[in-house]
C-alpha positions as CSV (number, residue, x, y, z in Angstrom):
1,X,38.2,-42.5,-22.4
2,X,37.0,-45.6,-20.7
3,X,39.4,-48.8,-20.3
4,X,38.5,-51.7,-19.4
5,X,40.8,-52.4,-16.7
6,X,41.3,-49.3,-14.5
7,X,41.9,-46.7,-16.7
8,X,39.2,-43.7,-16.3
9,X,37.8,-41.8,-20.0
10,X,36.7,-39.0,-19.0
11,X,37.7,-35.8,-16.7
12,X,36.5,-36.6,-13.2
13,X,39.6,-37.7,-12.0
14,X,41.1,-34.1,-11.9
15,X,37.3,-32.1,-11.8
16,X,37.9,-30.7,-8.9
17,X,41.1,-29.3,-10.4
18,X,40.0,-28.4,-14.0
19,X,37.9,-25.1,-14.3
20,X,36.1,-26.8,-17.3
21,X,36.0,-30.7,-15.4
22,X,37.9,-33.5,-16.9
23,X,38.0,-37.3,-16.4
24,X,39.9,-40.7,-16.4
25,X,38.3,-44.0,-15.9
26,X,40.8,-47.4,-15.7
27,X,38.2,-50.1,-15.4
28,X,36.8,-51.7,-18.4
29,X,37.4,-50.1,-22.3
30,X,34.3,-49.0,-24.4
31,X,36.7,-48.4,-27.3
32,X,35.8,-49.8,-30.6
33,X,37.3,-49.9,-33.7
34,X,36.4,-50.5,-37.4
35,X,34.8,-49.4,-40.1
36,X,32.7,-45.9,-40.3
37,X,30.2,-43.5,-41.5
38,X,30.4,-42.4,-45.3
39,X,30.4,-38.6,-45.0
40,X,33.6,-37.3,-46.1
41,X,35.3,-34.1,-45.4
42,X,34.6,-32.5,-48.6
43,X,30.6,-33.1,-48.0
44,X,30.5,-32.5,-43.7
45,X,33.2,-30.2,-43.2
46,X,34.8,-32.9,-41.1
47,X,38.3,-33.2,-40.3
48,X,40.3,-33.8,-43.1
49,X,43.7,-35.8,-44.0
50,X,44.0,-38.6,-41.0
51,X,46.8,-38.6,-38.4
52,X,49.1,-41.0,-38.9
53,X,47.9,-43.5,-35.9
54,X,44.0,-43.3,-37.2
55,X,42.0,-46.1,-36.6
56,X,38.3,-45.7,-37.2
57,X,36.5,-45.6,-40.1
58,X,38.3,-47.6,-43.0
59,X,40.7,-49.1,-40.7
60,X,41.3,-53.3,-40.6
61,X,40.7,-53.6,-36.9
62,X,37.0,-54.7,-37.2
63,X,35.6,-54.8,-40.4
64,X,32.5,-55.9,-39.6
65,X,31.5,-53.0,-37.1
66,X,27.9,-51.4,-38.2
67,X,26.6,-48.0,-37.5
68,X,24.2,-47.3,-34.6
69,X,21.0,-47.2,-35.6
70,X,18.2,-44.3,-34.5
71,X,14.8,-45.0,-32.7
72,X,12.2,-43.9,-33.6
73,X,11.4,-40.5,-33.5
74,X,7.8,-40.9,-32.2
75,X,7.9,-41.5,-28.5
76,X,6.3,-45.2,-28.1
77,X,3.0,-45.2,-26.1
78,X,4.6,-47.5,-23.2
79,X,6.7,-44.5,-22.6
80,X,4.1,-41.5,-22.7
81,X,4.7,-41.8,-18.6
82,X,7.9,-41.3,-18.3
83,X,8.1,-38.1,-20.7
84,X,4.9,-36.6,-19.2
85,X,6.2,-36.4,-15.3
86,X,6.1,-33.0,-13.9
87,X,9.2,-33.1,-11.7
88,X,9.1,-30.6,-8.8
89,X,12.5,-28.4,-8.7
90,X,13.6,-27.6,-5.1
91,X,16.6,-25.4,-3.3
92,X,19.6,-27.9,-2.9
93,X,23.2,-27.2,-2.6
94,X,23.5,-23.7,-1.7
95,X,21.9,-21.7,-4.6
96,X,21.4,-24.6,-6.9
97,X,18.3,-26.4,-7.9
98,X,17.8,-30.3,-7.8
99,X,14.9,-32.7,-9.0
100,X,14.4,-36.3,-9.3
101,X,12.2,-38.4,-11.8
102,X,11.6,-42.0,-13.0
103,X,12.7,-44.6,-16.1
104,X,12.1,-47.5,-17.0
105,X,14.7,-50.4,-15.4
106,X,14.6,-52.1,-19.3
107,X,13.4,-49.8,-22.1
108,X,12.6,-52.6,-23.7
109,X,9.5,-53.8,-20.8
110,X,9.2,-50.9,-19.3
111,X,6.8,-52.6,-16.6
112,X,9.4,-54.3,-14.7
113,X,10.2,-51.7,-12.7
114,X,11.9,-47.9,-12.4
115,X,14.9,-46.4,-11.8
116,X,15.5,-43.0,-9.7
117,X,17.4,-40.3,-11.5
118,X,18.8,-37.3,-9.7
119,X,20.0,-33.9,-12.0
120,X,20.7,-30.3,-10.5
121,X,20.3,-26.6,-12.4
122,X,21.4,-23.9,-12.2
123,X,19.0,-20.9,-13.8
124,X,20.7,-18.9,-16.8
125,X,21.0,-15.4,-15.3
126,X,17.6,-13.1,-15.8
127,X,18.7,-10.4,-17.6
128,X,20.7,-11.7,-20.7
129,X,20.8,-9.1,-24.2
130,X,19.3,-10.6,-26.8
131,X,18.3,-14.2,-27.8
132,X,16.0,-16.7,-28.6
133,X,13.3,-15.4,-26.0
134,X,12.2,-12.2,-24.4
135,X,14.3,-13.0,-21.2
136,X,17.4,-14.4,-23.6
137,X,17.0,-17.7,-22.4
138,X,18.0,-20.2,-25.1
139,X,17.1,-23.3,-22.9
140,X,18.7,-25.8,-21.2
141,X,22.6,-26.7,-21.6
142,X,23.3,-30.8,-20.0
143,X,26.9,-30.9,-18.9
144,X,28.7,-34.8,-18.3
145,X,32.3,-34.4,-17.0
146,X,32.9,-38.1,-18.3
147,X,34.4,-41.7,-16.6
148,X,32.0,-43.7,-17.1
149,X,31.1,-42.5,-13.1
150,X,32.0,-38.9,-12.9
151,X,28.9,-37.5,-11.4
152,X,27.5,-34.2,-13.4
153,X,25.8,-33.1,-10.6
154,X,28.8,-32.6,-8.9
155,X,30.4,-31.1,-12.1
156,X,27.8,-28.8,-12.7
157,X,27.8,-27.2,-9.0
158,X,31.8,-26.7,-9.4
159,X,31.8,-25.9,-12.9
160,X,28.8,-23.6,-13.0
161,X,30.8,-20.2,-11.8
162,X,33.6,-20.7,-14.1
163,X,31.9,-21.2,-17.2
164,X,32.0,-18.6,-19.7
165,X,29.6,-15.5,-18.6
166,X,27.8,-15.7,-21.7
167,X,27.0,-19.0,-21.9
168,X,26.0,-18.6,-18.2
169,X,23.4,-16.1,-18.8
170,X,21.7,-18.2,-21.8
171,X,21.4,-21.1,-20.4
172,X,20.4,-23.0,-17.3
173,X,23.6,-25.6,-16.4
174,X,21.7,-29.1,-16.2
175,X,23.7,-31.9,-14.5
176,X,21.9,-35.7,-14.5
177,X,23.8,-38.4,-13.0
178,X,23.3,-41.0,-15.0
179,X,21.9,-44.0,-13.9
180,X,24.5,-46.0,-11.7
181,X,26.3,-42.9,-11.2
182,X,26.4,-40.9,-8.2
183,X,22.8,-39.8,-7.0
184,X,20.9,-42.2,-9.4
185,X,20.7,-45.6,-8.2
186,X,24.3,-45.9,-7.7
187,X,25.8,-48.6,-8.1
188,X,28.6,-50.2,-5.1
189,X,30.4,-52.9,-4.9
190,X,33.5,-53.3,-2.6
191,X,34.0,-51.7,1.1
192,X,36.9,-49.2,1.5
193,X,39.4,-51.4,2.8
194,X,38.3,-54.5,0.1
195,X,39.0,-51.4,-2.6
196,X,42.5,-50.7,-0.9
197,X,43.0,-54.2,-1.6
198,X,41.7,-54.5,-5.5
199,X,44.2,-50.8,-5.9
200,X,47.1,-52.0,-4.7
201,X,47.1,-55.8,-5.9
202,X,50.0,-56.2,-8.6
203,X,49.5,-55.3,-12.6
204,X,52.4,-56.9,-13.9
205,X,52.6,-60.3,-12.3
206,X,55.7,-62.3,-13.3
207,X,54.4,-65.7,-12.2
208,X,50.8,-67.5,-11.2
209,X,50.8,-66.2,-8.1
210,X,51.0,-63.2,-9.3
211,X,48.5,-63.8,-11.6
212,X,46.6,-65.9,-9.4
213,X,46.1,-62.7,-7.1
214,X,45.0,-60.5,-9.5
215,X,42.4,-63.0,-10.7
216,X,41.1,-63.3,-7.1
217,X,40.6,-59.3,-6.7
218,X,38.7,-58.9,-10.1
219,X,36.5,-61.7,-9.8
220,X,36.0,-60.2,-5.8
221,X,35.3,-56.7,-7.2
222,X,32.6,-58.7,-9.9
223,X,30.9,-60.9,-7.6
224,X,30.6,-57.4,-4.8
225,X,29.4,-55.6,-8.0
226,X,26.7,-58.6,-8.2
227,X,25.8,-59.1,-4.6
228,X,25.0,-55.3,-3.9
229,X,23.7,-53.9,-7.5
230,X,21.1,-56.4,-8.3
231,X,19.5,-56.3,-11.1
232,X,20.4,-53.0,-11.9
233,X,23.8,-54.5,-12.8
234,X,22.7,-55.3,-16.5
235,X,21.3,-51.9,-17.1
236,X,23.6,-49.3,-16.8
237,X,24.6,-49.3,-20.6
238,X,25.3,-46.3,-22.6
239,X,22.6,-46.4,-24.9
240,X,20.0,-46.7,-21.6
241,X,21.6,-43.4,-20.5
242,X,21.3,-42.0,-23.7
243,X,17.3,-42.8,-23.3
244,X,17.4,-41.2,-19.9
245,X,18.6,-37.8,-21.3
246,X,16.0,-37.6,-24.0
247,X,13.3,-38.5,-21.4
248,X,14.7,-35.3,-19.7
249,X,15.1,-33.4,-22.0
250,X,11.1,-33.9,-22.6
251,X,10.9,-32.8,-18.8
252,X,13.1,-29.4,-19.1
253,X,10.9,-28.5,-22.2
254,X,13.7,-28.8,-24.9
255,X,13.0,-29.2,-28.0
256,X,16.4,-30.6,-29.3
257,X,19.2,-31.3,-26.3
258,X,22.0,-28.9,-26.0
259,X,25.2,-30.4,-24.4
260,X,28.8,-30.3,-23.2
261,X,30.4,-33.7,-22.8
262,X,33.8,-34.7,-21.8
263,X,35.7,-37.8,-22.4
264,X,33.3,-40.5,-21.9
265,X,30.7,-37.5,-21.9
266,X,31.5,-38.1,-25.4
267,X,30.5,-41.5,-25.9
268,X,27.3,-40.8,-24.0
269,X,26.5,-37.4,-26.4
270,X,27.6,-39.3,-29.7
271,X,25.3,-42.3,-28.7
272,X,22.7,-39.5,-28.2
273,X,22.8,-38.1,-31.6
274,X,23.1,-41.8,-32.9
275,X,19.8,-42.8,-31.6
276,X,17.7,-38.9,-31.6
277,X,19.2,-37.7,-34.8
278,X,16.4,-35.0,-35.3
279,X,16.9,-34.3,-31.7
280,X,20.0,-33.4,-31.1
281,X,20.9,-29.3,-31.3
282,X,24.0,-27.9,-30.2
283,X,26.5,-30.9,-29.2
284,X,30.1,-30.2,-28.2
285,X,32.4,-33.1,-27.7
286,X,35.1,-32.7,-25.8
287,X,38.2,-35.0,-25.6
288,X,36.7,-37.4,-27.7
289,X,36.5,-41.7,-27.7
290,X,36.2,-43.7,-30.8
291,X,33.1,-45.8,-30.4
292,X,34.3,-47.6,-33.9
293,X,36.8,-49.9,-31.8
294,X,36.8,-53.1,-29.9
295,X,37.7,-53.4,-26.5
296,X,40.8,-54.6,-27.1
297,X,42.0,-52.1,-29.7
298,X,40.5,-49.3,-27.4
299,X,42.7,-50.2,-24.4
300,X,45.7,-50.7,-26.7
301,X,45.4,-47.2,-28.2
302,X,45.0,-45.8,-25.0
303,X,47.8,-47.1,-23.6
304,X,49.5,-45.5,-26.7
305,X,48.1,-41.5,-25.7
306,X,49.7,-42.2,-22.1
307,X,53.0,-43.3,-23.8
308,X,52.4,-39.8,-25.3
309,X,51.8,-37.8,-22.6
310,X,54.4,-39.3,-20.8
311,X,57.1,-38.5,-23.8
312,X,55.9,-34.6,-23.2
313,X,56.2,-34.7,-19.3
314,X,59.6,-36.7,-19.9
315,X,60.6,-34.2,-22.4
316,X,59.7,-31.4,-20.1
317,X,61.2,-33.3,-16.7
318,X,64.6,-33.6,-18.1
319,X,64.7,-29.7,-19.1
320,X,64.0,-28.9,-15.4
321,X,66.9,-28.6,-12.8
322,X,64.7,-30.6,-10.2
323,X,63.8,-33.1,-12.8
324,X,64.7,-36.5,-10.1
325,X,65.0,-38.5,-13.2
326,X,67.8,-37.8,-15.4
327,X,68.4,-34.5,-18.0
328,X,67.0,-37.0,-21.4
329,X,64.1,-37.9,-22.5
330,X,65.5,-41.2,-22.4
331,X,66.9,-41.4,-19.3
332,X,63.6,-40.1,-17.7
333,X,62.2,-43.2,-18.8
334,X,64.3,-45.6,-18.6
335,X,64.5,-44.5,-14.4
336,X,60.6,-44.5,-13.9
337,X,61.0,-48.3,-15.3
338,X,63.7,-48.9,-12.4
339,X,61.6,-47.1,-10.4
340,X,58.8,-49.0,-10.3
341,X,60.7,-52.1,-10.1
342,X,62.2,-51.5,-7.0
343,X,58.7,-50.5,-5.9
344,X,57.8,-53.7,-6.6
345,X,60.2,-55.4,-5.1
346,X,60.1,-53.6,-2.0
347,X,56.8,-51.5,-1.5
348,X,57.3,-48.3,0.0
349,X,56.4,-46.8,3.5
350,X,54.5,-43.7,3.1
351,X,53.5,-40.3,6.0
352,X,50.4,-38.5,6.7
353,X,48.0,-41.6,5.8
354,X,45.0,-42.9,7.7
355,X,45.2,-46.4,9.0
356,X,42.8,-49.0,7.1
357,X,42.6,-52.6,7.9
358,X,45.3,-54.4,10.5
359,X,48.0,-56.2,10.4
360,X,50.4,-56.8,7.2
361,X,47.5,-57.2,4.7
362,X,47.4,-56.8,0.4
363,X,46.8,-53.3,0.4
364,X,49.5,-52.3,2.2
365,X,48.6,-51.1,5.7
366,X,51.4,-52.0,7.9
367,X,51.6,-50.0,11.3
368,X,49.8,-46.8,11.3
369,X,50.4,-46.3,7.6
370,X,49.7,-47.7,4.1
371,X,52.5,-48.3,1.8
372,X,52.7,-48.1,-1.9
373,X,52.9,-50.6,-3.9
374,X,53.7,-51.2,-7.9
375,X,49.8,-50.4,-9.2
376,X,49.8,-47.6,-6.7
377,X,53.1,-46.1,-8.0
378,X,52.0,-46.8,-11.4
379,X,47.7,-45.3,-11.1
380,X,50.2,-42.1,-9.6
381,X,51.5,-41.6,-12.7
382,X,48.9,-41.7,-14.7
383,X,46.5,-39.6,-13.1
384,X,49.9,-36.9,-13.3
385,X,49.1,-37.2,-17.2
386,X,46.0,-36.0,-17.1
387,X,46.7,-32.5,-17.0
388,X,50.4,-30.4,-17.1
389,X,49.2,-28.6,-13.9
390,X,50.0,-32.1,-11.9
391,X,53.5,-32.6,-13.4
392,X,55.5,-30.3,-10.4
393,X,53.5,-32.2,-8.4
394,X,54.5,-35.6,-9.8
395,X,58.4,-34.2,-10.0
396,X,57.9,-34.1,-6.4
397,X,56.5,-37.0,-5.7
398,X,59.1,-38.8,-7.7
399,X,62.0,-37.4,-6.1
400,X,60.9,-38.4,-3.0
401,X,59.9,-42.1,-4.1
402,X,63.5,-42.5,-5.2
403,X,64.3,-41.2,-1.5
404,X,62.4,-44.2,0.1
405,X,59.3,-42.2,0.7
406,X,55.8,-43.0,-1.6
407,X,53.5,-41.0,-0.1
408,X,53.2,-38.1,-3.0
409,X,52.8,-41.0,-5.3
410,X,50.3,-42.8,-3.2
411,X,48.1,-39.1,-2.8
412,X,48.5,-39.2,-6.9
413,X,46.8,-42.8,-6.9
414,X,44.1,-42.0,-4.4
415,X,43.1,-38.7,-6.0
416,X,42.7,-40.9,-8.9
417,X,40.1,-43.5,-7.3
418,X,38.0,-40.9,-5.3
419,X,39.7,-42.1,-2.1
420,X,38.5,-40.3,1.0
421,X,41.0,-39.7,4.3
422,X,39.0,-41.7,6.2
423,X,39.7,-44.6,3.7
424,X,35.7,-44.5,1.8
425,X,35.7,-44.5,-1.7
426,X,32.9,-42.8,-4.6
427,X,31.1,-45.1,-6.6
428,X,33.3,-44.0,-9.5
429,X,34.7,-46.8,-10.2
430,X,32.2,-49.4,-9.2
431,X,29.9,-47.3,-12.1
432,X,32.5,-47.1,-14.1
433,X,33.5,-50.7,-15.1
434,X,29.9,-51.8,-14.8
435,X,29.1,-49.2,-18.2
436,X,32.1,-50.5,-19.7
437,X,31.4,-54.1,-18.9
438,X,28.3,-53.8,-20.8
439,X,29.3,-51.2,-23.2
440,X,31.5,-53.8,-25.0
441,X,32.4,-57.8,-24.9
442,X,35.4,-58.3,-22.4
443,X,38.6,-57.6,-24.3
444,X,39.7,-60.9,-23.1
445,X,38.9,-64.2,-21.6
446,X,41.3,-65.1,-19.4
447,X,44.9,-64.2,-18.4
448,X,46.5,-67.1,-21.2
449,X,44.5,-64.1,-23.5
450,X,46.2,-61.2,-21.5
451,X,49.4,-62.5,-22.0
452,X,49.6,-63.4,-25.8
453,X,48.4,-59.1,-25.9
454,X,51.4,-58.2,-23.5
455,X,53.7,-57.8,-26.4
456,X,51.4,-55.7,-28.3
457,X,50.8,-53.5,-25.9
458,X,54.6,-53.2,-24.6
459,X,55.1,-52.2,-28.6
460,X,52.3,-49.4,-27.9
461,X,53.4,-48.4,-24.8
462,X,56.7,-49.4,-23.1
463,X,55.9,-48.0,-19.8
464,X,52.3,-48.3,-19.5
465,X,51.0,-51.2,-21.7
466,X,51.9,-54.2,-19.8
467,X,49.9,-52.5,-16.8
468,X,46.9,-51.7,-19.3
469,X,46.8,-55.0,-20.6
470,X,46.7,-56.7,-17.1
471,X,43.8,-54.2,-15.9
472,X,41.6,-55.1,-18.7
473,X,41.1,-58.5,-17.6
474,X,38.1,-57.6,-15.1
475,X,35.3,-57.6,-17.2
476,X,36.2,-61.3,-18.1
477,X,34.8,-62.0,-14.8
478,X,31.8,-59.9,-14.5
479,X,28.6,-61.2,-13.6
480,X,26.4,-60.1,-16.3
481,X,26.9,-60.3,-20.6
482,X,27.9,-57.2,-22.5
483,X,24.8,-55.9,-24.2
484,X,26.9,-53.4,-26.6
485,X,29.4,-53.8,-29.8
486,X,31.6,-51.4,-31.6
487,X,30.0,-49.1,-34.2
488,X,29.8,-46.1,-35.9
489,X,27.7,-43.2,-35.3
490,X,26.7,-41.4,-38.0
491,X,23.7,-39.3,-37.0
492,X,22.5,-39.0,-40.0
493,X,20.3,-35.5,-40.3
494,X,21.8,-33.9,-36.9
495,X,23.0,-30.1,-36.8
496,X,26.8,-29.9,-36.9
497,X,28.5,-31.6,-33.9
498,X,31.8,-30.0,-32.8
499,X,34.0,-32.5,-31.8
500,X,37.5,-31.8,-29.8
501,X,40.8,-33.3,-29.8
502,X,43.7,-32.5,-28.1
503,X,46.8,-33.6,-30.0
504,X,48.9,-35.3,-26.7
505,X,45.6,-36.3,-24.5
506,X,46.4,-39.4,-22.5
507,X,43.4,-41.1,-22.0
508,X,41.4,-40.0,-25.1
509,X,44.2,-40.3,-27.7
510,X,43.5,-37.7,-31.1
511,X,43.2,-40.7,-33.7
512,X,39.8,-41.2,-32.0
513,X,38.5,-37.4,-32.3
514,X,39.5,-37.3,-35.8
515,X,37.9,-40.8,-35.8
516,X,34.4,-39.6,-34.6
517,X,34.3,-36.3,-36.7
518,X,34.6,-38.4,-39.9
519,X,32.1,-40.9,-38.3
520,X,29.3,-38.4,-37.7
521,X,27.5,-36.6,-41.0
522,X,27.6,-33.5,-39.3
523,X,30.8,-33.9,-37.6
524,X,33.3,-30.6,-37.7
525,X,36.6,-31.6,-35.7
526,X,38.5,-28.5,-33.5
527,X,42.2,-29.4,-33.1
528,X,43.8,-28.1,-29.7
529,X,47.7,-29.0,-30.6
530,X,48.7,-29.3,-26.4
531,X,48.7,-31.2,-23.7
532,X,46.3,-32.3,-21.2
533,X,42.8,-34.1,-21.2
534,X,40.2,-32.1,-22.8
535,X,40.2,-28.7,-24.0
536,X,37.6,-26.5,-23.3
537,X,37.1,-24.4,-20.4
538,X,41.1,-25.3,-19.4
539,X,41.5,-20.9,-20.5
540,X,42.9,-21.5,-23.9
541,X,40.8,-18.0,-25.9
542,X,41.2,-20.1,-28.7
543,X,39.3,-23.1,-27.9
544,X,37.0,-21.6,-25.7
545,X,36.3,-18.8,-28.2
546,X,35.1,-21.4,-30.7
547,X,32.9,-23.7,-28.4
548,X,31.1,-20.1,-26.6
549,X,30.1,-19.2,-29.9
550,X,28.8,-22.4,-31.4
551,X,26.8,-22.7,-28.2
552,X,25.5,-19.4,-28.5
553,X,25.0,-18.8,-32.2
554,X,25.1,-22.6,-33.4
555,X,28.2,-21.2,-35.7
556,X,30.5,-24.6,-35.8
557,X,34.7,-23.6,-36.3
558,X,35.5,-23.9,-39.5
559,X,36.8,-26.7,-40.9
560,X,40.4,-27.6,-40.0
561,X,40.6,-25.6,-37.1
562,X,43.4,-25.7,-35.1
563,X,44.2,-24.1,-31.3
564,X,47.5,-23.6,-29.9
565,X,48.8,-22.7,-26.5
């Protein structure tokens, strides 16, 4: 899901990791919350009695949330440019294909000026049995990994040779980067050793200083946004993305689009059948976000799903003999909270890291090494929640934080962000507060806001929320108004939408996948009862079973479906 703080929606955080890509995003929360489409279970085959923490349609939190509206479905005339290019496919990448192609800066006056979008194929394999055509090609399949800033392109080219055979041989893998993101007019904003700065500064500042430097870093990381994006800066919305994949899906011949999307993925494929009802086919989304709630409700409830995850990996730690924690579920929390205030108190030295900046300086480079501070210890954690693959990993990494030593966490943390050894970072997170800084008003104003929210979030989450709370304060700063609002999406007249949930996801909680499915007309909600962000493609027959063959026979699960490990 996307936060608006720090806090990364989608599966890019651990895509290199995940066969099937998956994402986080902690900067800036699209969430919404409110009222929702009409289409019942009964009528849509959608997803039945509510989970107990539900909050989308018929909920209090904002009753005056409307449904997303479609465009047209006539292309308009000032646009007959942009779907009629002919964009030239070239070798790229080592047996993959790549392409760039124009749209409009503003949809809205398309003559002030383009954009450059980059996307990458791969061909579906020649000699598929069956299908629609005489080859068995059924057309084109876009892939989005999530964030808001996880490039596709780079999904796509490690995601294309683990994706299931059949679907493989049907379709050609698409990844577009959407604009902001990656190869498409990325957007930057901070140097390397300014973004070890805005990492490491303090979440849970216990007086205005405290405070005071927080402030300074977001409204730094807004005004670096401002200098170096331009005017580019107020156009990187979801909706405009949305646009940008049914201009291409013009240019790959499509008739409807055919997609895959993951955590934020989600937002961006929902938005999609919001606005091209008639054009949207085969849409499977994975992991899904809620765009129903306000920002602040979104970054509330997804502090929640890492309170969550972190019940199952404390659950799990205190079961294992080298759990460095305690053998409770309660005592494996209770020592992470002294854990990270000692941290805070006294960051820790770390081994094996590169040397950025000089001297004694707020991120933490003393000497030849960085240490790890509070946020650090804290981003470590999170990104561990992401997947059960990365808890030995953050057993580890605990054990030798108590033991004076943070440089497993700190890895954790910089794995998180993108960070490179020689201290560069992706434009991950630049992208990825800018779409949810316009996605959605801030969630709040100023840190006097931030604190009356503390409590609620503490309720939520007692080990996370006071940390999710603080990092949603950056978009109060940012340079540019939010063009979005909460909504529904109803897609009134699309073919069934599958949309995933996995019971204990972190950063896309299940309340909002059972949320969307009773949102969207079509919507038919698959239940994965595990842990983890995202479902499919992470070898689970189940899930995977039921997404190949709605992709490749449009056959949606049944309703009430429900995967187990």
């Amino acid at each position: 899901m996307k936060a608006t703080g720090r806090i990364l929606a989608a599966v890019f955080a651990v895509a290199g990791l995940l066969a099937g890509g998956c994402s986080s995003a902690t900067s800036g929360t699209s969430g919404t919350s409110g009222t929702g489409g009409s289409a019942g279970p009964a009528a849509s085959g959608g997803p039945g009695a509510a989970p107990a923490d539900a909050i989308g349609p018929g909920g209090s939190a904002a009753p005056d949330v409307t449904p997303l509206e479609p465009l047209p479905a006539a292309v308009p005339a000032a646009l007959d440019s942009y779907y009629g290019q002919k964009p030239a496919w070239r070798p790229c990448d080592d047996g993959f294909e790549c392409t760039t192609f124009q749209v409009p800066l503003d949809y809205d006056h398309p003559a002030d000026g383009d954009l450059t979008l980059s996307a990458v194929r791969v061909p579906a394999a020649p000699a598929a049995p069956g299908g629609a055509s005489a080859d068995g090609r059924l057309g084109s399949l876009l892939l989005n990994p999530g964030g808001p800033g996880g490039s596709a392109i780079e999904y796509v080219e490690s995601a294309a040779r683990t994706y299931d055979l059949g679907v493989r041989a049907r379709y050609d893998l698409v990844g577009l980067d959407p604009r902001g993101v990656g190869r498409s007019s990325p957007v930057t904003c901070l140097s390397g050793d300014r973004m070890d700065v805005f990492t490491s500064v303090g979440l849970t500042p216990a007086d205005q200083r405290g405070i005071d430097a927080l402030v300074a870093a977001d409204k730094e990381f807004a005004e670096g946004c401002r200098q170096r994006a331009g005017a580019a800066l107020g156009h990187v919305s979801t909706v405009e993305a949305a646009r940008d994949m049914d201009v291409l899906r013009a240019l790959l011949g499509d008739e409807k689009l055919t997609y895959v999307g993951k955590s934020y993925g989600t937002f961006l494929g929902a938005t999609y059948a919001g606005l091209f009802p008639s054009r949207a086919g085969r849409l499977v989304l994975d992991g899904a976000m809620d765009p129903s709630l306000d920002s602040v409700t979104g970054n509330r409830t997804q502090a929640g799903g890492f309170e969550t995850a972190w019940a199952a990996f404390a659950k799990d730690c205190a079961r294992r003999d080298d759990c460095p924690l305690g053998r409770t579920e309660q005592a494996v929390g209770d020592q992470l909270t002294a854990l990270f205030a000692a941290v805070r108190a006294n960051p820790l030295p770390t081994t094996g890291n590169d040397t950025t900046g000089s001297g004694t300086t707020g991120s933490g480079t003393t000497g030849n090494g960085r240490r790890l501070t509070e946020a650090q210890a804290t981003t470590g954690v999170i990104h561990a929640m992401y997947a059960d693959f990365l808890w030995p990993k953050l057993r580890t990494a605990l054990t030798d934080a108590k033991a004076g030593d943070g440089t497993g966490l700190l890895k954790l943390s910089d794995a998180y962000y993108g960070r490179e050894a020689d201290g560069s970072y992706p434009n991950l997170m630049f992208a990825n507060t800018a779409v949810n800084c316009l996605d959605l008003p801030a969630p709040f104003a100023g840190p006097e806001d931030v604190q009356r929210a503390v409590p609620d979030f503490e309720r939520t989450s007692p080990h996370f929320g006071r940390d999710m709370a603080w990092m949603a304060l950056t978009c109060a700063y940012w340079p540019v108004r939010a063009t979005g609002a909460a909504h529904t999406v109803r897609a009134a007249g699309a073919a069934p939408i599958v949309v995933i949930g996995t019971t204990r996801d972190p950063a896309t909680p299940y309340a909002w996948a059972w949320s969307l499915a009773a949102q969207l007309e079509s919507g038919r909600l698959l239940t994965y009862d595990g842990d983890g962000h995202t479902a499919y493609g992470r070898h689970n027959a189940c899930v995977d079973g039921a997404v190949n063959r709605f992709l490749l026979t449009g056959e949606a699960p049944e309703p009430g479906k429900r995967c187990g490990r």
